[in-house]
LOPA-93893 format. One record per residue (C-alpha): x, y, z; residue in three letters; residue number from 0; chain. Coordinates in steps of 0.2 Angstrom, whole numbers. Example, Ala and Ser with C-alpha at 12.3 -4.5 7.8 and 13.67 -1.06 7.14 Angstrom:
2
xx = 62; yy = -22; zz = 39; type = ALA; seq = 0; mol = A
xx = 68; yy = -5; zz = 36; type = SER; seq = 1; mol = A
end
This chain:
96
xx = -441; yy = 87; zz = -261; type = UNK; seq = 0; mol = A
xx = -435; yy = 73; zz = -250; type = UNK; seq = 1; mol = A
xx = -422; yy = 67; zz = -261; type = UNK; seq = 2; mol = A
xx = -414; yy = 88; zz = -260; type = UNK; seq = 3; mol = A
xx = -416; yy = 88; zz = -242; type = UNK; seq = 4; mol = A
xx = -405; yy = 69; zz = -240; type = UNK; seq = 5; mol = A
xx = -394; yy = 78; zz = -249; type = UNK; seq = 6; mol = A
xx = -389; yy = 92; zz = -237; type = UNK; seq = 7; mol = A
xx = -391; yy = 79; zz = -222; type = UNK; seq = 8; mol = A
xx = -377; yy = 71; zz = -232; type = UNK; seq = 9; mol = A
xx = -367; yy = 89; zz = -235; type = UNK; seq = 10; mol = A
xx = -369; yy = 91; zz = -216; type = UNK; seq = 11; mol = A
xx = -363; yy = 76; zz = -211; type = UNK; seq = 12; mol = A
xx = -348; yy = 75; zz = -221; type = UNK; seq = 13; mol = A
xx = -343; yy = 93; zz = -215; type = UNK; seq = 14; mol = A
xx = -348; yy = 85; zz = -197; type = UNK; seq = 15; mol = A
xx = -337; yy = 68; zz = -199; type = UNK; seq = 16; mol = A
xx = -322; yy = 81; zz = -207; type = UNK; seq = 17; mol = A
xx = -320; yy = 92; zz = -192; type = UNK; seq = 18; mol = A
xx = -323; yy = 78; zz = -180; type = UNK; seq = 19; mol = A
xx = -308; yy = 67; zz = -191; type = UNK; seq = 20; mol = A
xx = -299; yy = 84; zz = -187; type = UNK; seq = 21; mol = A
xx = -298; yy = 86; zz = -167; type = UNK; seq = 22; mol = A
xx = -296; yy = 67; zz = -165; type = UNK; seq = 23; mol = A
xx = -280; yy = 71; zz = -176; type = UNK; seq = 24; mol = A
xx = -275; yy = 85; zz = -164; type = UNK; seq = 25; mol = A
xx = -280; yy = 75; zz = -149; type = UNK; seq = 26; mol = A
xx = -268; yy = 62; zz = -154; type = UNK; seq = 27; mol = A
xx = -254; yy = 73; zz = -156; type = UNK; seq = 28; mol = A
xx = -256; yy = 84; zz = -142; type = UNK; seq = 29; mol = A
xx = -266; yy = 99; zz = -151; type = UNK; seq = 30; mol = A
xx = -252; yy = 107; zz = -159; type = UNK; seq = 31; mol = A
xx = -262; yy = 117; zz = -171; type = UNK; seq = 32; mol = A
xx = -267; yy = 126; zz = -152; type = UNK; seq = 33; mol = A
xx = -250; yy = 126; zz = -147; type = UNK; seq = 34; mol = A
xx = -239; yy = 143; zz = -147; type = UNK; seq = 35; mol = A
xx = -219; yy = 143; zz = -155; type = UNK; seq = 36; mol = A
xx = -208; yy = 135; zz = -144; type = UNK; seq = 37; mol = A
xx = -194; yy = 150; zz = -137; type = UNK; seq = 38; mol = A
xx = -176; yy = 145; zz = -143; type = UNK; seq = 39; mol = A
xx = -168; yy = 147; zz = -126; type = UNK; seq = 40; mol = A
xx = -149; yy = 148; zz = -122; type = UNK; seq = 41; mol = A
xx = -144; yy = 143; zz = -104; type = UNK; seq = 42; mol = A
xx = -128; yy = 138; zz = -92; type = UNK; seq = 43; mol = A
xx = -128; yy = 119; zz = -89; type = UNK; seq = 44; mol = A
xx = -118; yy = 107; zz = -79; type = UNK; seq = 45; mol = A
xx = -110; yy = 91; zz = -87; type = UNK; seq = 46; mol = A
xx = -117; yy = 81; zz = -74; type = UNK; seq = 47; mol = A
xx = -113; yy = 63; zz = -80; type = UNK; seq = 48; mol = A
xx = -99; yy = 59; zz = -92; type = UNK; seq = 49; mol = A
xx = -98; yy = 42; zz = -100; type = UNK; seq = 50; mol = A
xx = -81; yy = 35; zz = -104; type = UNK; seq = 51; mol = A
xx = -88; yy = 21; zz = -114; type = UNK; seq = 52; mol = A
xx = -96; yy = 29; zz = -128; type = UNK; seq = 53; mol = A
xx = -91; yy = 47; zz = -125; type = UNK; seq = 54; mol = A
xx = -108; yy = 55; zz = -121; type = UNK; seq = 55; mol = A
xx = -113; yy = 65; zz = -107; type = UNK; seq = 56; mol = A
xx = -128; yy = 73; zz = -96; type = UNK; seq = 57; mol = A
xx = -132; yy = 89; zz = -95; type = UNK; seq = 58; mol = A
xx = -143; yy = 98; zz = -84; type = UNK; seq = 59; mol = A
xx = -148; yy = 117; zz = -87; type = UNK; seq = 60; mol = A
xx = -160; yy = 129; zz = -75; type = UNK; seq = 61; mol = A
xx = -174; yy = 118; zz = -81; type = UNK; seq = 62; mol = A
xx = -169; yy = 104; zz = -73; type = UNK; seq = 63; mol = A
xx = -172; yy = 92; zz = -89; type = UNK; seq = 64; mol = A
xx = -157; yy = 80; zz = -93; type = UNK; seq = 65; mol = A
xx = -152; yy = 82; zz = -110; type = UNK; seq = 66; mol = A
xx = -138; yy = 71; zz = -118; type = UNK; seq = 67; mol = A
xx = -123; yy = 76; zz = -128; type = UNK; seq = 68; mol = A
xx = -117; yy = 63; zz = -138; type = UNK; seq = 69; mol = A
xx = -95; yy = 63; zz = -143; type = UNK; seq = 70; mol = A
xx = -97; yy = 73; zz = -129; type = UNK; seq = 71; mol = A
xx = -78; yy = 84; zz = -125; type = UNK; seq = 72; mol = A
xx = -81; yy = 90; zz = -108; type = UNK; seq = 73; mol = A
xx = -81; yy = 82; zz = -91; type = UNK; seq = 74; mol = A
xx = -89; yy = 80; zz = -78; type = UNK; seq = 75; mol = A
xx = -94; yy = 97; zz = -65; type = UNK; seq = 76; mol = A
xx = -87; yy = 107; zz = -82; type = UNK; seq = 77; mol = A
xx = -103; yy = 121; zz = -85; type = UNK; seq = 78; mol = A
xx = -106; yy = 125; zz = -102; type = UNK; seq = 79; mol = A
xx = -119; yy = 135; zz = -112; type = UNK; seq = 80; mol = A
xx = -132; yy = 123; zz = -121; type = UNK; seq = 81; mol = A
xx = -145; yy = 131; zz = -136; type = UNK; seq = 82; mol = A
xx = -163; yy = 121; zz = -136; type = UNK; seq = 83; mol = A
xx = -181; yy = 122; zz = -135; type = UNK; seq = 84; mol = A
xx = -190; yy = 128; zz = -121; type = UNK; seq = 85; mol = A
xx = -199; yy = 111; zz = -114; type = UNK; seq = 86; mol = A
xx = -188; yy = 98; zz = -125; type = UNK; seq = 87; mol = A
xx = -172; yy = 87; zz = -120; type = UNK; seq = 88; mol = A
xx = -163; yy = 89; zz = -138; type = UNK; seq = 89; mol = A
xx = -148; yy = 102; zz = -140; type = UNK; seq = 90; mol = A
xx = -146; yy = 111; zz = -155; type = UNK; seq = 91; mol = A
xx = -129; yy = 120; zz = -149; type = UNK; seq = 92; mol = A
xx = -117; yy = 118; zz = -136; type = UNK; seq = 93; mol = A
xx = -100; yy = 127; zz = -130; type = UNK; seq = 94; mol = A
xx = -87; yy = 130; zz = -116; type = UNK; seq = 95; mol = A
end
């Protein structure tokens, strides 16, 4: 009897060390399991720095998070309409 009742201690804490491995996972990235879809958001923004020496430039939309455009071909006060993630600094689309 002592022998079947080690053996669901055992069950218990290998389910136990399972779901704790679990939210130390999510905890180290930020609980994204938790975490709703990102909105896909199109916005005006202003070119705001313009690089001559590699040809990238600064963005900045409504958000007011810098966000780089590298082979950049507009210039500096030019307002454009940029595609991205609600909360992230990468572009996925940009036009005049």
């Amino acid at each position: 009897m002592s022998s079947e009742l080690s053996g669901k201690k055992a069950i218990l804490l290998v389910a136990a060390a399972i779901v704790g491995i679990f939210f130390v996972l999510q905890a180290l990235f930020g609980f994204p399991i938790f975490k709703p879809k990102s909105d896909i958001v199109d916005n005006s923004a202003v070119v705001i720095i313009k690089d001559q020496s590699d040809g990238s430039c600064i963005v900045e939309a409504s958000d007011r998070i810098p966000r780089s455009i590298s082979e950049c071909p507009y210039e500096k006060d030019d307002v454009i309409t940029i595609t991205y993630t609600e909360g992230t600094d990468q572009i996925k689309n940009h036009k005049p």
